[in-house]
Phi, psi and omega in degrees: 000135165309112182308176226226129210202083152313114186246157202185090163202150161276027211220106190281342189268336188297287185319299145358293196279323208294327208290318162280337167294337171288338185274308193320332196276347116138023185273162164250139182280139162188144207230139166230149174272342189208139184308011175263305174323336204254337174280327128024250167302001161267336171304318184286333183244348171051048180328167142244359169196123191264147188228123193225144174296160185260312185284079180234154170312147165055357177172112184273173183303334198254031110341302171308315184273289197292028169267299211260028174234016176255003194236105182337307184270027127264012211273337172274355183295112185308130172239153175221104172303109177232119193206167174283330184291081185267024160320145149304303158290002180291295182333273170310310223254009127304300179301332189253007156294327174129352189279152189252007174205153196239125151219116149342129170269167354265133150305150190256135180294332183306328191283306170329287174319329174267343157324255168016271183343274179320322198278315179289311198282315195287321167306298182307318174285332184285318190292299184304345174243024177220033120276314170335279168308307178290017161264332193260010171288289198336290193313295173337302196288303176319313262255331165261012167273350201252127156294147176307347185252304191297107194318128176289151160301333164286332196284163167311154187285327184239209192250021205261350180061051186287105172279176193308303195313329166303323197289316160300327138316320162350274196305314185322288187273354127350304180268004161101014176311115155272181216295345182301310182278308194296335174285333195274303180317300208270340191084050190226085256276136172318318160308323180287295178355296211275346185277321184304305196295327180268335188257334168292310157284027169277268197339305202254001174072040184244175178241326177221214213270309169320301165312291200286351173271283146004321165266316172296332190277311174311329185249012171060039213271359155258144150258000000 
């Protein structure tokens, strides 16, 4: 499923234009006109990036941002300030509410868009990498309940210690994916795809791309 990009502005052409470049860009979309909608809509669609104007009717952005950084489990949820308001002090008192990125109107979408980008990739890896740990504390704690023959729930499916993303990149170029579409699939900059892409042929003892499909079709590590 495409990841879900809460937009939050009162300006219906602002919200439009960000909105369809983000779905082209291959995101799901969901639109607010004022931070009391958009608090709303975060309980109900459980964004993955909010992207919001400061100056709005019935509830402004940094209301918003201090609502939704008051609730534990939002507190890592990526915020992106795009506003007229470009004070140095407007600026700190965003940052220190919690938003993790400032862009000025007027804006550029390529630049909004590589934001996202970035902000989403890093947000995916800290969760893939705290669920990691809390499976292997889970193993850890069981673990002396367990026979020495019987297979942890935590461990890799091989011996190769493949993490999801990987596992996700994998499966991608399995299906003849270059590395540009495994970035767009996963939401991930062509550079990381290729640092991903090196540990795998690291991992399985390949040389190029070919090999590495090839070990995979041999050892059945996709279904």
């Amino acid at each position: 499923m495409p990841l879900t990009i809460l937009v939050v502005d009162d300006d219906l052409g602002t919200r439009l234009s960000i909105g369809d470049y983000l779905e082209l860009s291959g995101y799901l979309v969901v639109m607010a006109e004022n931070g009391e909608q958009a608090m709303a809509l975060v309980d109900q669609v459980q964004p993955h990036l909010i992207v919001t104007d400061v100056a709005m009717p019935r509830m402004d952005g940094f209301e918003l941002v201090r609502q939704v950084r008051s609730q534990p489990a939002l507190r890592l949820l990526p915020v992106i300030f795009l506003t007229a308001l470009s004070r140095t002090e407007e600026r700190i008192r965003g940052y220190q509410l919690g938003c993790d990125a400032y862009l000025p109107k007027p804006f550029d979408l390529k630049e909004l868009g590589a934001v996202v980008r970035n902000l989403l990739e890093r947000s995916q890896l800290i969760q893939t990498e705290w669920r990691r740990q809390i499976r292997a504390s889970e193993a850890a704690e069981s673990g002396t309940h367990r026979s020495a023959e019987e297979p942890s729930a935590a461990e890799p499916e091989s011996d190769l210690g493949l993490t999801l993303r990987e596992q996700g990149v994998l499966s991608l170029l399995a299906d003849g994916l270059s590395n540009s579409q495994i970035g767009d699939r996963l939401h991930l900059s062509p550079r990381t795809v290729e640092k991903y892409v090196s540990s795998l042929l690291r991992k399985t003892n390949t040389s190029n791309r070919a090999e590495l499909v090839r070990y995979v079709m041999d050892h059945h590590l996709v279904e």
